[in-house]
N, C-alpha and C positions, 0 to 999 in steps of 0.2 A: 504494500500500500504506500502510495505516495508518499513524503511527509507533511507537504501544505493539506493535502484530508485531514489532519488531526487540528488543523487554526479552531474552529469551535468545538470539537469531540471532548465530549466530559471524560478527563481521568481523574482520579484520587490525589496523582502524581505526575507531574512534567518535568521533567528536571532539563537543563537547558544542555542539548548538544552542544553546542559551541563548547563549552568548557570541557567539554570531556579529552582527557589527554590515554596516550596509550601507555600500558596495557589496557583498554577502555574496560573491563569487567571491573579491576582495581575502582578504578577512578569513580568508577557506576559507583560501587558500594560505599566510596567515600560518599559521593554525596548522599547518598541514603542516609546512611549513619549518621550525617551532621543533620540533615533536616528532622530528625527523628529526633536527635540529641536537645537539638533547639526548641522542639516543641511546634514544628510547620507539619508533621505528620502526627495526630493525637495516636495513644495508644487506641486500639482495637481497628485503625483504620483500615479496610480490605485495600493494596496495594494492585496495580495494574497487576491483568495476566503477563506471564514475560512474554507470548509473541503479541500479544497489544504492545505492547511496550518496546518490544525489538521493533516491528513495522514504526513505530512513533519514531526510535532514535534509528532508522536506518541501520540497526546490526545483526550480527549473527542473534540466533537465540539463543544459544550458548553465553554469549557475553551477558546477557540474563542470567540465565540458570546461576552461571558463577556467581555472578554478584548477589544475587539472593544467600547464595550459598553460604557466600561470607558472611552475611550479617544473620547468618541464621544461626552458626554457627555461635557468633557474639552473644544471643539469648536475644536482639532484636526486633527480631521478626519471628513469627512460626507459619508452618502451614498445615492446613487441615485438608485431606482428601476429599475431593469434590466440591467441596466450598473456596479456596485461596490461600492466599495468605497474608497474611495482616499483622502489624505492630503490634508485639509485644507490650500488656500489661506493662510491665514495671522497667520499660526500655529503656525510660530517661531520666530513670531516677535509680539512686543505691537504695535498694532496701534492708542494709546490713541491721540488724537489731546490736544494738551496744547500748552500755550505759552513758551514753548522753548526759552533756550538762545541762540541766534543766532548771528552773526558780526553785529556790527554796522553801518557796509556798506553794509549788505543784506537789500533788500528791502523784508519785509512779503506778500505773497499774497499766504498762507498757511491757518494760525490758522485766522477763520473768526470773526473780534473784531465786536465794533458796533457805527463806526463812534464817537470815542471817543471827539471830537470836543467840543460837548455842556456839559463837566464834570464843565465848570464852572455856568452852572447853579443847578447844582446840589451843588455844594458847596455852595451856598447862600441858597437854603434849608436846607445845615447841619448843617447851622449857628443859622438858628431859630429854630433848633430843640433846639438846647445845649440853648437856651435862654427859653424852653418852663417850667413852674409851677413843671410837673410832670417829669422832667429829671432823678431824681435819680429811679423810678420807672420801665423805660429802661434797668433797669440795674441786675435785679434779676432773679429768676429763675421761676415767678409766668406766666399764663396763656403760655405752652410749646407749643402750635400752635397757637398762636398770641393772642394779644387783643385785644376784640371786635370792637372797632373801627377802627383798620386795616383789621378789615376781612371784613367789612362795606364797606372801601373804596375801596379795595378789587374786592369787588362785584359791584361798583359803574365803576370800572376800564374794568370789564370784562362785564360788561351789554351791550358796547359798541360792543363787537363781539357775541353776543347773547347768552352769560350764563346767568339763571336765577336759583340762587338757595338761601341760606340762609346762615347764619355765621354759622349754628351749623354743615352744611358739607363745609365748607374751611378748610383750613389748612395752614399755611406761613411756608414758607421750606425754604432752601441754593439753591435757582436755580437749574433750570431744572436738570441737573445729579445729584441735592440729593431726587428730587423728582420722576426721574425712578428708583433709587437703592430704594427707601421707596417701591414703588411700587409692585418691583419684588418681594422685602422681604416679604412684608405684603400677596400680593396675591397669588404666585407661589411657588413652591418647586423643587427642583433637579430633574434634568428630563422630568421635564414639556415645552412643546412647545408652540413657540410664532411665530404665523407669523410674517413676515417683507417684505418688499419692496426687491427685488434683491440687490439692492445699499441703503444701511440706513446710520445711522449715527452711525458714528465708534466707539463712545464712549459706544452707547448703546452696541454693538457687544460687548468690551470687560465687559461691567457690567454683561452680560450674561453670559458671558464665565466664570468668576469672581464667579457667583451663580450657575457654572453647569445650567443653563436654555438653552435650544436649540432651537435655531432660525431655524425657514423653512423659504426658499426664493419662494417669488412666485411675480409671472411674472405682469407684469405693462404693461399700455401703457402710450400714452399720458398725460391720464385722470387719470392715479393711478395704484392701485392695483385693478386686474380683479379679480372679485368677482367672478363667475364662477371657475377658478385656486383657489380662498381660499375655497371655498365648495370643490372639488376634495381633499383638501390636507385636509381638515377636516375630510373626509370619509377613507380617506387612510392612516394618521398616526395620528386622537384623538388629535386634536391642542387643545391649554389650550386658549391661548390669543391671540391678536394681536395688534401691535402696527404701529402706523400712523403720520404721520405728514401732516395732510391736508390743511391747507392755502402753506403751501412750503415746498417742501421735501429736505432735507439735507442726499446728496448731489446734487441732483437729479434737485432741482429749480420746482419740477413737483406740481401742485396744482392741488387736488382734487373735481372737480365742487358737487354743490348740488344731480345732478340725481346720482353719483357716490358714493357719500356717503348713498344715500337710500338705494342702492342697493347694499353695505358691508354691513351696519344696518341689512339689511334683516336675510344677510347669519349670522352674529353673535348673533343674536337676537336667530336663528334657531338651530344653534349650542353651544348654551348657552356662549359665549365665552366672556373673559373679556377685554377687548378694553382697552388701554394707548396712550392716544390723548396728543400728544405733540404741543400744539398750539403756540411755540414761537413769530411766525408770522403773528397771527393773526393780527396784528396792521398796516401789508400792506396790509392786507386782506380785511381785512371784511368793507364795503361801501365805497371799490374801486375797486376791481375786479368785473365782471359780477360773475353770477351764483355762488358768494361764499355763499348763501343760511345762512347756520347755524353752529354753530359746531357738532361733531357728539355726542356731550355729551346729548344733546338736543331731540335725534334720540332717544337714548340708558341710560336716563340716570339712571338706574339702575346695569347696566353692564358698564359703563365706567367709567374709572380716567381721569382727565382731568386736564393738567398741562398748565398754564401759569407763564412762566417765562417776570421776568422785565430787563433780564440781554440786550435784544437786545433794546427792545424798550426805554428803561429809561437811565439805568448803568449797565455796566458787573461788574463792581467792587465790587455793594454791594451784588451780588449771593444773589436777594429773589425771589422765585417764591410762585405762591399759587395753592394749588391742591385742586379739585372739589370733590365730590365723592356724591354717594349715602348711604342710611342706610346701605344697605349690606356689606359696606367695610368699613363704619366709625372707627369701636370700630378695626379692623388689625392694619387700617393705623394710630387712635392712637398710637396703643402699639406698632408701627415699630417705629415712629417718636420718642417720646421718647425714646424708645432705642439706635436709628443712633442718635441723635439730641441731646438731654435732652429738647432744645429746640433752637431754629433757631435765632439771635442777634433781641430783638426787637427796639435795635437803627436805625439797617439798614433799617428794613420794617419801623420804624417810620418817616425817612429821603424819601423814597418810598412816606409813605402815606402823606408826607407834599408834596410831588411835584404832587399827584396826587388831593389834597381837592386845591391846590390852581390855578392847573391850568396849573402850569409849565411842568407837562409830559407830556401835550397836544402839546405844544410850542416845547420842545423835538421831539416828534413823528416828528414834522410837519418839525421841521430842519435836520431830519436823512433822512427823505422820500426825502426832496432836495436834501439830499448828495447822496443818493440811484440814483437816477435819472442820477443824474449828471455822476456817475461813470458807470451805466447802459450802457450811453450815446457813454460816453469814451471808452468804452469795443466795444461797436458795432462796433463804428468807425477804431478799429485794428484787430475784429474778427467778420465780419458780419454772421450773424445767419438769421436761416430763421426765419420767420412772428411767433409767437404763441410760442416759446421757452423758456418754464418756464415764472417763475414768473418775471414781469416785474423791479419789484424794491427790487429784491433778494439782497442779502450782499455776495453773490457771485454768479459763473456761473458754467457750465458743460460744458468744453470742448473738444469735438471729436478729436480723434488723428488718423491720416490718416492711420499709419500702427504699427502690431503689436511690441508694445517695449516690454522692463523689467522695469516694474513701478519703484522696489528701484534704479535699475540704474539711470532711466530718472529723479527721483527726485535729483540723488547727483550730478547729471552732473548739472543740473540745479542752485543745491544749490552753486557749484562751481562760475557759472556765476554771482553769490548776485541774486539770488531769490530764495524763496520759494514758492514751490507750493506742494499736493498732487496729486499723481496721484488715479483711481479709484481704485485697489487693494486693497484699505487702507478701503475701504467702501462695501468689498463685503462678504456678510452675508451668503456667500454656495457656490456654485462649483465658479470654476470659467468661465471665456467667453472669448473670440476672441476680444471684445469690450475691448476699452481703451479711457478711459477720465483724464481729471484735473480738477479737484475744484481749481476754482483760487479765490480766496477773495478777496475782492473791496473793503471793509471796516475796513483793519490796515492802512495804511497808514497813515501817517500825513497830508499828501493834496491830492490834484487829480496831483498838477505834478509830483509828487511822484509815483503815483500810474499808471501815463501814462508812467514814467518814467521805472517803472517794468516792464508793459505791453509789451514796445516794445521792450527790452531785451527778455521778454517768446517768442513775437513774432519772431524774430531772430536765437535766438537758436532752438525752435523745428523746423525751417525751414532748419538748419543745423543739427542737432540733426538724424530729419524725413526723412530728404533729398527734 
């Protein structure tokens, strides 16, 4: 087709030939990427077919294809079979969750901490650490995935939600997000696809996005991710991995039962696919919930990583998790950890493995699971939920918003009011939906009247807000 046919032809997108210099597929996705960046393309907008769009710039359609390629690859853009493809939700913005500097008179019910309450018992473990024989020995750069007797305790720590493996596949890492970036590094490469939950956890999205790794969203119920949809999406675009959070899904609160996990096992086992089991949670999980059976490492454990972090259940502070693994990925996720790491503080895992040999992590667990409860409690009582709604002693919730908003708006209105909160947008791993939720956090606060205190301001304002 000509190119003066397109003078009045409605597209989504024109981007001006002239400028385009060669390699033209390059250049093409440059300008994508900056009008996207800028805010001249809104997220969800459906983006020309590429041969509209080759006939438009006079090129190959390949010089398309690629340039989509690329910025699809960025987390950008996605495409959907038989509909297009279109901007990425959260394309032009970071949706890293961190603890942000916020007013002093905001109350957090944002960034989800982990009932920071009982840090004074951990400071009485850091005290006998620094009194222990072997103190200066903490301090050097010798065994760079921990020493044996923290991988020991370790194991002694996770025996309890049914890992059973050995110190020569542990690993002690910087907490859960240094242990999915080892991960990705070690196992994946640009371009490679990773299942996810529709709603994941926003941190993972952008490490993805970070390593060029592209996430496929596939569809959940109650019970998780439908294994049925991860077979479909495995036959239809060559998934590499997938990742899970089955005791609690972040954002989601959605827990994974036993038959639900066989029944993902199955389809990964089948499709050779590499599993990243983020078990944070496990510590409200496992011999308290019904049917929270085993972890899936257990299923699979040839094919999966399996990350426990101590940051929710212990201390966020001291960022140590420890990662699982089999022979097959041993000798990556050394040479990745040494390279991210050199190696991971073994003060911090040693201050860990003194609260965990003596007793006092247990004592922990048992006083966050109170505060858990308590604020669960609290929650119910200003936003009643039905029966069976996530995990019962979650560190936050999912809540439903009656009609459709603008997530960044609804969050600054809000933050305006002294709270924070996220809305779902910030956790959506592919197109976007009609649905709209808030992750509210229940676990910064300083107390529960703090945290009741926020609640009934949220409650408030989304009533005026929502109408």
């Amino acid at each position: 087709m000509p190119i003066n046919s397109f003078t009045d032809y409605p597209m989504s997108w024109k981007p001006d030939r002239d400028v385009l210099k060669r390699p033209f597929y390059l250049s093409l996705a440059s300008l994508l990427e900056h009008d996207i960046i800028n805010g001249y393309l809104a997220p969800g907008t459906k983006l020309p077919p590429q041969r509209e769009l080759a006939d438009f710039l006079d090129v190959n359609f390949t010089t398309i294809t690629r340039a989509y390629k690329l910025c699809e690859l960025k987390g950008l853009i996605y495409a959907i079979t038989g509909s297009g493809t279109f901007v990425s939700p959260n394309a032009a913005r970071s949706i890293t969750i961190s603890k942000d500097r916020i007013s002093k008179e905001c109350i957090d019910l944002g960034f989800a901490e982990s009932f920071e309450q009982t840090n004074s018992i951990v400071a009485e473990a850091a005290k006998k650490v620094m009194e222990k024989s072997y103190l200066e020995q903490l301090f050097n750069y010798n065994e760079p995935t921990g020493i044996v007797h923290q991988k020991a305790a370790a194991l002694n720590w996770m025996r309890a939600f049914g890992i059973h493996a050995n110190t020569e596949h542990v690993a002690i890492v910087s907490g859960a997000l240094n242990a999915l970036t080892i991960a990705l590094l070690a196992l994946f490469e640009p371009g490679n696809r990773i299942a996810v939950d529709k709603y994941t956890y926003a941190n993972f999205i952008e490490i993805s996005k970070s390593l060029r790794v592209k996430l496929v969203p596939i569809p959940g119920d109650e019970h998780g991710m439908l294994p049925h949809e991860l077979e479909q999406q495995c036959l239809q675009w060559g998934v590499h991995g997938v990742f899970l959070m089955p005791s609690c899904g972040n954002p989601t609160t959605v827990m994974i039962p036993d038959y639900r996990k066989k029944e993902l096992a199955a389809v990964i086992r089948k499709h050779h696919l590499i599993l990243i089991e983020d078990d944070v949670h496990a510590f409200l999980s496992a011999g308290i919930t019904d049917d929270y059976g085993q972890p899936m490492y257990q299923l699979l454990p040839d094919q999966t990583v399996y990350i426990c972090s101590t940051s929710k259940s212990i201390c966020s502070g001291l960022r140590v998790a420890y990662m699982v693994f089999g022979d097959a990925f041993q000798e990556k996720i050394m040479r990745a950890i040494f390279n991210i790491n050199v190696k991971t503080s073994s003060l911090d895992a040693e201050i860990i493995t003194e609260l965990i040999l003596s007793g006092k992590a247990n004592e922990i667990v048992a006083k966050k699971k109170q505060l858990a409860q308590s604020a669960n409690l609290l929650y119910t009582e200003l936003f009643p939920q039905p029966l069976h709604t996530g995990h019962p002693l979650s560190f936050y919730r999912w809540l439903p918003l009656p009609d459709k908003v603008n997530g960044s708006q609804l969050e600054s209105y809000l933050l305006d009011k002294g709270i924070r909160v996220f809305h779902s947008d910030r956790f959506l791993s592919g197109a976007g939906t009609p649905d709209n939720y808030l992750r509210v956090a229940l676990s910064s606060t300083n107390s529960l009247e703090e945290l009741k205190r926020g609640l009934e301001i949220l409650k408030e304002n989304l009533r005026l807000y929502c109408g």
